[in-house]
PDB file with SEQRES, HELIX, SHEET and CRYST1 records, atoms N, CA, C and O in Angstrom:
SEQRES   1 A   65  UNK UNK UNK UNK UNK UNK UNK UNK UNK UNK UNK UNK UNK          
SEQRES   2 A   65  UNK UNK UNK UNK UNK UNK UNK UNK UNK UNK UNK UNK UNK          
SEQRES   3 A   65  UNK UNK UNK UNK UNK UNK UNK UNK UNK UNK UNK UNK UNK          
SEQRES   4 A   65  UNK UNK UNK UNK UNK UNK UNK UNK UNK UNK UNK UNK UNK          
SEQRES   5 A   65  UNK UNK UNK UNK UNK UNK UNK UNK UNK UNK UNK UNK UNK          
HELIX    1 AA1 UNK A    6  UNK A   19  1                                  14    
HELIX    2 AA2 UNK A   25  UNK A   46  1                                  22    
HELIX    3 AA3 UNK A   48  UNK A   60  1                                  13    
CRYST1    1.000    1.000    1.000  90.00  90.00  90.00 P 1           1          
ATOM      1  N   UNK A   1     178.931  93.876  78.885  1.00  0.00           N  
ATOM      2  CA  UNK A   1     177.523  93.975  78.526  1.00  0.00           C  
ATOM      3  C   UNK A   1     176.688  93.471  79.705  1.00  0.00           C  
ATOM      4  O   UNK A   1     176.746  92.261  79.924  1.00  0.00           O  
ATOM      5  N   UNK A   2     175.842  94.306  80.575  1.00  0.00           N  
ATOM      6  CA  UNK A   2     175.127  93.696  81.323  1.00  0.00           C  
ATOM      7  C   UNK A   2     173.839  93.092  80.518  1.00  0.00           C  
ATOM      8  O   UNK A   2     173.211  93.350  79.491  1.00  0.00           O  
ATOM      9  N   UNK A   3     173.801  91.839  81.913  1.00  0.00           N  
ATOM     10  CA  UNK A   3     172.211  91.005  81.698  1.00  0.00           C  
ATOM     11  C   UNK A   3     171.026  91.546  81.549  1.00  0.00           C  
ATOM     12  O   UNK A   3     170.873  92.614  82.141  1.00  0.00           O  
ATOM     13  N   UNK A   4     170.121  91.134  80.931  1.00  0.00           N  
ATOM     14  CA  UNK A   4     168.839  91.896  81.807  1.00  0.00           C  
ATOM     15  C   UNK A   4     167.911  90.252  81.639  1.00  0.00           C  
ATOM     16  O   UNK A   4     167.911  89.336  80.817  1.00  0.00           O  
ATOM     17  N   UNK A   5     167.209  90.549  82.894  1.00  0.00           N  
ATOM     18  CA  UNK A   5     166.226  89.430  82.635  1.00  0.00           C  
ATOM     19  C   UNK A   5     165.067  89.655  81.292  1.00  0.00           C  
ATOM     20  O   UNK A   5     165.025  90.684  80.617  1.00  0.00           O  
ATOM     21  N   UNK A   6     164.154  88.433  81.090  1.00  0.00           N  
ATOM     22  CA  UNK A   6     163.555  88.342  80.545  1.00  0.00           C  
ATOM     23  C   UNK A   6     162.184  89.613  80.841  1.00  0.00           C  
ATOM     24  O   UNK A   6     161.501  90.260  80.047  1.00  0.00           O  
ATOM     25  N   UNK A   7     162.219  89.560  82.369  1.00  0.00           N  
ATOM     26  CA  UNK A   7     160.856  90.328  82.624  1.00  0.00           C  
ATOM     27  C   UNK A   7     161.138  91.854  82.195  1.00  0.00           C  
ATOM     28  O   UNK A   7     160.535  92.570  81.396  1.00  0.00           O  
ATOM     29  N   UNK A   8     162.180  92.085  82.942  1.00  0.00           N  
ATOM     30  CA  UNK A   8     162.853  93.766  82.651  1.00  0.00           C  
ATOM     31  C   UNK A   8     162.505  94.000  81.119  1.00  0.00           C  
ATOM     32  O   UNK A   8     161.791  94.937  80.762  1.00  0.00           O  
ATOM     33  N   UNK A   9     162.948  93.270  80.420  1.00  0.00           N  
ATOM     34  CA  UNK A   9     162.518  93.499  79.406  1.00  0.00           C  
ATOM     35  C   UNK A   9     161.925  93.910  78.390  1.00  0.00           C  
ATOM     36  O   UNK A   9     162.271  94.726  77.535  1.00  0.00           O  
ATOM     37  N   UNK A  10     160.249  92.816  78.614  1.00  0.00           N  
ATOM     38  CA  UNK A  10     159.365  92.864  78.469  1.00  0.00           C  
ATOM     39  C   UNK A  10     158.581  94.200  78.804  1.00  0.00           C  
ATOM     40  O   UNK A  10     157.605  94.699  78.243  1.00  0.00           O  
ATOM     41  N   UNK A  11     159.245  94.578  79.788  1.00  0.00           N  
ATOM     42  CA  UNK A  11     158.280  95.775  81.101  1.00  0.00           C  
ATOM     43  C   UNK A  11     159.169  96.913  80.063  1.00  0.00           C  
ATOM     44  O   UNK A  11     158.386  97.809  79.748  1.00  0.00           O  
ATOM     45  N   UNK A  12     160.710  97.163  79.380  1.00  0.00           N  
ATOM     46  CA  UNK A  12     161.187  98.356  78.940  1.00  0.00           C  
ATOM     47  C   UNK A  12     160.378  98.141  77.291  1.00  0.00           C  
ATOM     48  O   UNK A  12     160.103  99.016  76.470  1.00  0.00           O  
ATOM     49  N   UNK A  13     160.224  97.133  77.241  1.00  0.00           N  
ATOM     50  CA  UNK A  13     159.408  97.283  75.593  1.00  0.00           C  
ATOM     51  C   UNK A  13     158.288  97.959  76.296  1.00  0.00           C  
ATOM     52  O   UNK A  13     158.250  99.185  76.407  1.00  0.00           O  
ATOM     53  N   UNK A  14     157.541  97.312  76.686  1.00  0.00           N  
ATOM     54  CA  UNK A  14     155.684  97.974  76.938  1.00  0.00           C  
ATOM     55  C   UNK A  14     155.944  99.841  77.488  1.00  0.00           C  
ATOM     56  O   UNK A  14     155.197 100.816  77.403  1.00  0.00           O  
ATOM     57  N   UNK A  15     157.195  99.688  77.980  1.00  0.00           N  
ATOM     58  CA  UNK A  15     157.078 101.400  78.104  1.00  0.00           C  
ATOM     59  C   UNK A  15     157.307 102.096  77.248  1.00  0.00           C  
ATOM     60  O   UNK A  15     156.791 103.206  77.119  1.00  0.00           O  
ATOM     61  N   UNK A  16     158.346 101.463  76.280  1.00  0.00           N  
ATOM     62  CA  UNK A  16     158.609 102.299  75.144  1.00  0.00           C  
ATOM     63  C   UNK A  16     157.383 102.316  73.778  1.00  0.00           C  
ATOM     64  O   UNK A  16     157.337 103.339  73.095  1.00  0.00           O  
ATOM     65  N   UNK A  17     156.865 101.678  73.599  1.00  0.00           N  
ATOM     66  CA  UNK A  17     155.427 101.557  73.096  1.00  0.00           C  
ATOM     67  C   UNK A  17     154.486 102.372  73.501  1.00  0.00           C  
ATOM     68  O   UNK A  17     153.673 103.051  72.875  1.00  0.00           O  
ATOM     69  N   UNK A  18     154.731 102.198  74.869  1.00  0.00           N  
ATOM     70  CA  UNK A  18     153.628 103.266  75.266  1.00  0.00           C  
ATOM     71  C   UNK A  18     154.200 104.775  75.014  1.00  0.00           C  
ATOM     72  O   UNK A  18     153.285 105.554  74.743  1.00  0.00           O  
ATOM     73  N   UNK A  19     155.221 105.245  75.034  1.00  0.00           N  
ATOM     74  CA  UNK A  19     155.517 106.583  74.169  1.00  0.00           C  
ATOM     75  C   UNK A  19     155.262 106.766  72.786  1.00  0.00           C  
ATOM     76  O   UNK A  19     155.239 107.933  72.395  1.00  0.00           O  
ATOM     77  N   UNK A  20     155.077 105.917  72.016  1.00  0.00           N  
ATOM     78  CA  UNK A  20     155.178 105.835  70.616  1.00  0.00           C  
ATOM     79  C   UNK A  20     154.059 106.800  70.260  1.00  0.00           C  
ATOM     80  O   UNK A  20     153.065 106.501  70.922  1.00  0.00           O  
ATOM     81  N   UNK A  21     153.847 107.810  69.492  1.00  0.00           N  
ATOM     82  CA  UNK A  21     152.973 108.287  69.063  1.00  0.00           C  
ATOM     83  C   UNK A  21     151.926 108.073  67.423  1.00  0.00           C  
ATOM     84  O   UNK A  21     152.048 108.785  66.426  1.00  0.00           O  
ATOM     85  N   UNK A  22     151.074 107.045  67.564  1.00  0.00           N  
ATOM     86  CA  UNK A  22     150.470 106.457  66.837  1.00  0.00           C  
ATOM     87  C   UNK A  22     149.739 107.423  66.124  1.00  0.00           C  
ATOM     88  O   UNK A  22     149.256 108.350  66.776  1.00  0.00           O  
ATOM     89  N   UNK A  23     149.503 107.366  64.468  1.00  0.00           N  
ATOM     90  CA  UNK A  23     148.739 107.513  63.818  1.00  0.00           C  
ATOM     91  C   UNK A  23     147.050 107.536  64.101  1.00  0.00           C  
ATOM     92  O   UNK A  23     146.524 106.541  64.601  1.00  0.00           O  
ATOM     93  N   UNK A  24     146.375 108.536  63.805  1.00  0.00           N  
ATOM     94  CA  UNK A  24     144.768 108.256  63.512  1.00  0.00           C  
ATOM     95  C   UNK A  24     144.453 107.654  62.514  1.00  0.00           C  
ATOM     96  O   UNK A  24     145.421 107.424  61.788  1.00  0.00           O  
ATOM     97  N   UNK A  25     143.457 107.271  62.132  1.00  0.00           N  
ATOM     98  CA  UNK A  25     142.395 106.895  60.961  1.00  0.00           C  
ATOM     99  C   UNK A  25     142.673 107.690  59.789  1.00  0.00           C  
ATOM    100  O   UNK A  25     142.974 107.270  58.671  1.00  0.00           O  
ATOM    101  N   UNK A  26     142.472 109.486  60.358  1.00  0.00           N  
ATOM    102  CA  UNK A  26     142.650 110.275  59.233  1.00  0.00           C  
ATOM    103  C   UNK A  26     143.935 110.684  58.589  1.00  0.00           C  
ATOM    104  O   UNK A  26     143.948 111.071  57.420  1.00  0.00           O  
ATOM    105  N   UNK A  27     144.883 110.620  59.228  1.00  0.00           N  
ATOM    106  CA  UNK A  27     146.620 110.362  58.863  1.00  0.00           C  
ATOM    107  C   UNK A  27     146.732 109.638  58.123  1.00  0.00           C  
ATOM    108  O   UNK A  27     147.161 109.893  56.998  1.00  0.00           O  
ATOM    109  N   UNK A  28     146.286 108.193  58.630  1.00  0.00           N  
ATOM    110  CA  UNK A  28     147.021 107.144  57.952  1.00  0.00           C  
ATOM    111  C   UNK A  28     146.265 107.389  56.488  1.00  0.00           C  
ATOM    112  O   UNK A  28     146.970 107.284  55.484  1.00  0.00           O  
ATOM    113  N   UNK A  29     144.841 107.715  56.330  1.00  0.00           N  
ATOM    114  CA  UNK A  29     144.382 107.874  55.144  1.00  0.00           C  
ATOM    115  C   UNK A  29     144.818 108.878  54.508  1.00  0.00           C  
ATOM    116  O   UNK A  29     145.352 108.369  53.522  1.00  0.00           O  
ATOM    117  N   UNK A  30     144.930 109.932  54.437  1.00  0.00           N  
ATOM    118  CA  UNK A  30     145.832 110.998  54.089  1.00  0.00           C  
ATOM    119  C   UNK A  30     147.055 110.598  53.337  1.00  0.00           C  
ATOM    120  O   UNK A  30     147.222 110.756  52.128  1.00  0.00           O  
ATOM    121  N   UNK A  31     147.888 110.067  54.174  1.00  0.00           N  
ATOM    122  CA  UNK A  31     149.441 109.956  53.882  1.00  0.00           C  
ATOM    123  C   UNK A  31     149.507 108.564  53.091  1.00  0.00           C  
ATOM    124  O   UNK A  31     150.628 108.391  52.612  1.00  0.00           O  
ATOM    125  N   UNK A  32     148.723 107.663  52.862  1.00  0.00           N  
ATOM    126  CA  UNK A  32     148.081 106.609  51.829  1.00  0.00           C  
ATOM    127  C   UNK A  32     147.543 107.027  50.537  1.00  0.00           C  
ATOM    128  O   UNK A  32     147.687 106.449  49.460  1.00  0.00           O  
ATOM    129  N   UNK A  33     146.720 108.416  50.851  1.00  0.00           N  
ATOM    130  CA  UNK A  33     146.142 109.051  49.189  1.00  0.00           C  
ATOM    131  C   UNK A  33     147.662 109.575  49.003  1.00  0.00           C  
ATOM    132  O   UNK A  33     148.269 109.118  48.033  1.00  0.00           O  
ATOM    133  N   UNK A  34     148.232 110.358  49.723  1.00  0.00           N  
ATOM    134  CA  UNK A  34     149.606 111.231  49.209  1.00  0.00           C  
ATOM    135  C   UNK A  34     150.306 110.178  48.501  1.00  0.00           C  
ATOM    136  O   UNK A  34     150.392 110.205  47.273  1.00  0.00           O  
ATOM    137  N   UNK A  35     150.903 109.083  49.330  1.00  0.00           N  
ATOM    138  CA  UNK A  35     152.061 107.818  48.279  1.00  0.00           C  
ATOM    139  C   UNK A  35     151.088 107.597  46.585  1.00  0.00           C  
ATOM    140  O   UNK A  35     151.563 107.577  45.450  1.00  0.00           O  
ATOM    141  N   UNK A  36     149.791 107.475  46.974  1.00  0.00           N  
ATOM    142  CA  UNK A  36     149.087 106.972  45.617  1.00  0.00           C  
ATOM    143  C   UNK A  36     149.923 108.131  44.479  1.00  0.00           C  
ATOM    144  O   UNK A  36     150.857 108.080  43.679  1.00  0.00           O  
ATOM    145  N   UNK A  37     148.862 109.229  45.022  1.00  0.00           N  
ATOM    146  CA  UNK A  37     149.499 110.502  43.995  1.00  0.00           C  
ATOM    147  C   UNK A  37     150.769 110.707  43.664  1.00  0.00           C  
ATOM    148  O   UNK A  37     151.024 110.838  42.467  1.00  0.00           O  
ATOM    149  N   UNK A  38     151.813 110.778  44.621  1.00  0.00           N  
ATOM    150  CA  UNK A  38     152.947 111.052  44.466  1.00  0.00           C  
ATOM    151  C   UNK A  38     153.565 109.843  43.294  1.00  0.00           C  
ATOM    152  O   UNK A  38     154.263 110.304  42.391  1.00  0.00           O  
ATOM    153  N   UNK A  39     153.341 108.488  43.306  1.00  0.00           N  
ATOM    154  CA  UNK A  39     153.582 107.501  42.862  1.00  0.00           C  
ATOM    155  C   UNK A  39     152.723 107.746  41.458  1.00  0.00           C  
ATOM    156  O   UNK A  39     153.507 107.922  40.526  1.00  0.00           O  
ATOM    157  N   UNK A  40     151.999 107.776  41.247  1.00  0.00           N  
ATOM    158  CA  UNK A  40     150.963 108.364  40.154  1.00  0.00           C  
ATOM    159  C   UNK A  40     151.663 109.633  39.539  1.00  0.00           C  
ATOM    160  O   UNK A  40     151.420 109.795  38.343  1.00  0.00           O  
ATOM    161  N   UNK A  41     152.341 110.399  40.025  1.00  0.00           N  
ATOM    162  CA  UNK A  41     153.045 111.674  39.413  1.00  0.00           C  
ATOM    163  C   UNK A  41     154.571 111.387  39.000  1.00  0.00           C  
ATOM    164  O   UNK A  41     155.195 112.190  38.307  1.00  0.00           O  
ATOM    165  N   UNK A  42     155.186 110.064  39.520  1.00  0.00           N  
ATOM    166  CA  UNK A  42     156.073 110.149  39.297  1.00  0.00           C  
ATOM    167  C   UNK A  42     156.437 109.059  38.061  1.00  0.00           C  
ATOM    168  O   UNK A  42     157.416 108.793  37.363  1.00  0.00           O  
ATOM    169  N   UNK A  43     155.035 108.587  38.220  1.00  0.00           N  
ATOM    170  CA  UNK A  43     155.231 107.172  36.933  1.00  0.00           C  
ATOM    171  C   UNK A  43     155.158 107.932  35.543  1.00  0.00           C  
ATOM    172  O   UNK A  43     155.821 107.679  34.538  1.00  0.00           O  
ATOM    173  N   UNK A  44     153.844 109.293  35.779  1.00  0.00           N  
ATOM    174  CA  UNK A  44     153.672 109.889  34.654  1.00  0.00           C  
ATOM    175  C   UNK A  44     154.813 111.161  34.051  1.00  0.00           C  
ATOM    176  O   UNK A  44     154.695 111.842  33.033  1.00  0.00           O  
ATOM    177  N   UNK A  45     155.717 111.173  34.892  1.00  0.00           N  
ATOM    178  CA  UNK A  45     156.764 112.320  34.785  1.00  0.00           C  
ATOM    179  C   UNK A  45     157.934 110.394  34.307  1.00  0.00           C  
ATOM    180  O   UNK A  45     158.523 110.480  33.229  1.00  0.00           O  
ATOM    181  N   UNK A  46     158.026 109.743  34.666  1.00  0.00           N  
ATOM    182  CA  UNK A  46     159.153 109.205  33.940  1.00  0.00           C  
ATOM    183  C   UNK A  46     158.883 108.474  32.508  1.00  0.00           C  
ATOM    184  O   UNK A  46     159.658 108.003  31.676  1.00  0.00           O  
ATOM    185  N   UNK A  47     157.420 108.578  32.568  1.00  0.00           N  
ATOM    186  CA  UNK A  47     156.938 107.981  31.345  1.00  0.00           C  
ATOM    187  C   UNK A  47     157.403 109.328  30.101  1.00  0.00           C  
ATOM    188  O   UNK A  47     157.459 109.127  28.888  1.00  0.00           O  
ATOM    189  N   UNK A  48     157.644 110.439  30.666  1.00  0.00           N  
ATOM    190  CA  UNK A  48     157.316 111.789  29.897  1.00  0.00           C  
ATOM    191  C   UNK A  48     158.534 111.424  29.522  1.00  0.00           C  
ATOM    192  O   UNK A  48     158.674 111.177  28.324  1.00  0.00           O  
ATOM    193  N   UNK A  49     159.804 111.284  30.489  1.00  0.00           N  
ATOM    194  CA  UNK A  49     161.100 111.638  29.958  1.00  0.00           C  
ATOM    195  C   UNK A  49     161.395 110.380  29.311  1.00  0.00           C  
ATOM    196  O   UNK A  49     162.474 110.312  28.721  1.00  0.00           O  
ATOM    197  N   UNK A  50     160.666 109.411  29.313  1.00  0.00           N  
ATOM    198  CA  UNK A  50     160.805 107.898  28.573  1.00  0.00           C  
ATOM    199  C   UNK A  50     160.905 108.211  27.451  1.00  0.00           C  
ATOM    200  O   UNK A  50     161.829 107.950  26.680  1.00  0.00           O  
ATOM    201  N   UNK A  51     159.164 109.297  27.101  1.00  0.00           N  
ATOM    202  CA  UNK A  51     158.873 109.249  25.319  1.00  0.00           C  
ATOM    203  C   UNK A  51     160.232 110.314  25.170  1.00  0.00           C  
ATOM    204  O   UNK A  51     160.960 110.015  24.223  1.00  0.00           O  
ATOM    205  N   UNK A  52     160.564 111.227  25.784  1.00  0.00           N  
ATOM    206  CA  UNK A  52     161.347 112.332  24.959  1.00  0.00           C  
ATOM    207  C   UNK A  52     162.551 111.969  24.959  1.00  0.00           C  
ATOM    208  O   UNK A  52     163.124 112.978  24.549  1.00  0.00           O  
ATOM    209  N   UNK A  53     163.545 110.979  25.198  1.00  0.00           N  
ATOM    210  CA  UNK A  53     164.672 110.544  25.350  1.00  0.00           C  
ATOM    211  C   UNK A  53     164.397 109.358  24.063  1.00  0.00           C  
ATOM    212  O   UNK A  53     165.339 109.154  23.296  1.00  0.00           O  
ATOM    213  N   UNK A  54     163.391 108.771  23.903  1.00  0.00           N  
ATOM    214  CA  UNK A  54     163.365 107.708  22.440  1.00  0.00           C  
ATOM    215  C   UNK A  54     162.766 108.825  21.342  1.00  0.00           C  
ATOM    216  O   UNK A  54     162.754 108.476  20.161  1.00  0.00           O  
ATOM    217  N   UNK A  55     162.443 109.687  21.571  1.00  0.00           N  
ATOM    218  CA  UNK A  55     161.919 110.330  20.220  1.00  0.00           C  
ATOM    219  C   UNK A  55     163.228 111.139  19.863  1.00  0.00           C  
ATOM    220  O   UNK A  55     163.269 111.559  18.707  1.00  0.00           O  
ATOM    221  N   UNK A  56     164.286 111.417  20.666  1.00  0.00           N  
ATOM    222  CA  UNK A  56     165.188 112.193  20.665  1.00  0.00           C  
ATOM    223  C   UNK A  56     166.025 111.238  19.863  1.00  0.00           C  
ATOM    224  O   UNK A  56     166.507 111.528  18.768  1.00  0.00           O  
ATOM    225  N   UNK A  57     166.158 110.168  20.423  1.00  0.00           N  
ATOM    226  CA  UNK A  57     167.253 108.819  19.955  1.00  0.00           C  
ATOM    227  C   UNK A  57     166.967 108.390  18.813  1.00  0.00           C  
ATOM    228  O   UNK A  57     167.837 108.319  17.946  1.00  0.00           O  
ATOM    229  N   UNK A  58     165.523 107.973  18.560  1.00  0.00           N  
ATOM    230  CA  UNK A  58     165.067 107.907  16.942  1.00  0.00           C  
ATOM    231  C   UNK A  58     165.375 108.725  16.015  1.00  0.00           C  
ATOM    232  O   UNK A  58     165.702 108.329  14.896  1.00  0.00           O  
ATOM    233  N   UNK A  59     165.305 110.221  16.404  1.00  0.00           N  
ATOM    234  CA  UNK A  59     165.532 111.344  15.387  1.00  0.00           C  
ATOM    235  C   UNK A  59     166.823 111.359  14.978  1.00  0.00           C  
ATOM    236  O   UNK A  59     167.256 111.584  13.848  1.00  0.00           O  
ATOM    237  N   UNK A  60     167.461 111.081  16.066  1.00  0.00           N  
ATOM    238  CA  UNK A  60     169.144 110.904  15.550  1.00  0.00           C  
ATOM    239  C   UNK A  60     169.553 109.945  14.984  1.00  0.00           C  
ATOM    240  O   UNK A  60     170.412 110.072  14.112  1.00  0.00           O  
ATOM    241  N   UNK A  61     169.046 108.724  15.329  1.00  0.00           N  
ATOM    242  CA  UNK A  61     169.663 107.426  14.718  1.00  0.00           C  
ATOM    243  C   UNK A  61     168.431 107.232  13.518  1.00  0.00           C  
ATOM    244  O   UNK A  61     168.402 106.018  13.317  1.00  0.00           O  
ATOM    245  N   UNK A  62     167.629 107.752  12.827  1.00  0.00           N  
ATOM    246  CA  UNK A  62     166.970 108.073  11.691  1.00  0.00           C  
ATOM    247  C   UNK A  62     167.991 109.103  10.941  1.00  0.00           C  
ATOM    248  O   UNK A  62     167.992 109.084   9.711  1.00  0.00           O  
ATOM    249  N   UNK A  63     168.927 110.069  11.684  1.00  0.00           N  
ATOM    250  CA  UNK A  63     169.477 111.180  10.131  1.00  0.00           C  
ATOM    251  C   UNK A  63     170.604 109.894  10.022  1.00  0.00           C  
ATOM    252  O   UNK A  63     171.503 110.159   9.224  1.00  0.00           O  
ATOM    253  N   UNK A  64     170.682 109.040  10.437  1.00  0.00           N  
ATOM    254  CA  UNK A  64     172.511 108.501  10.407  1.00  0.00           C  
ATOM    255  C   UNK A  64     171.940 106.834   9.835  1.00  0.00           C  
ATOM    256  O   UNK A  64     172.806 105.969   9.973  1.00  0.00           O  
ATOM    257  N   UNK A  65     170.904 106.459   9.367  1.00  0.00           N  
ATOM    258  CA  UNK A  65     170.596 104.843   8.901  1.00  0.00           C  
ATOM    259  C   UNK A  65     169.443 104.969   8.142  1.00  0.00           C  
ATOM    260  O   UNK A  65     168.927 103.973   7.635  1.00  0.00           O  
TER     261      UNK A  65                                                      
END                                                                             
């Protein structure tokens, strides 16, 4: 495993940062409303299969008690 100094370092982080291709304002807001919704669609889709899996389970364990 070679060494590297401390400075080398420092100098291969700041370059690789500087490639990084950063987000705008309007991205990051975008892809922030998308998680809301998506998260919002998925609470209301497991809530769906919540009620229909206990109304299913009630109906059955109602013909049998």
């Amino acid at each position: 495993m070679a060494t590297i100094n401390p400075v080398q370092f420092i100098q291969q982080v700041r370059a690789e940062v500087g490639k990084v291709a950063w987000p705008n304002r309007r991205e990051v807001l975008l892809t922030t409303v998308m998680v809301f919704v998506m998260a919002a669609l998925m609470g209301l889709f497991f809530a769906l299969v919540d009620l229909l899996i206990r109304t299913g389970l009630n109906g059955i364990l109602g013909m049998f008690g």
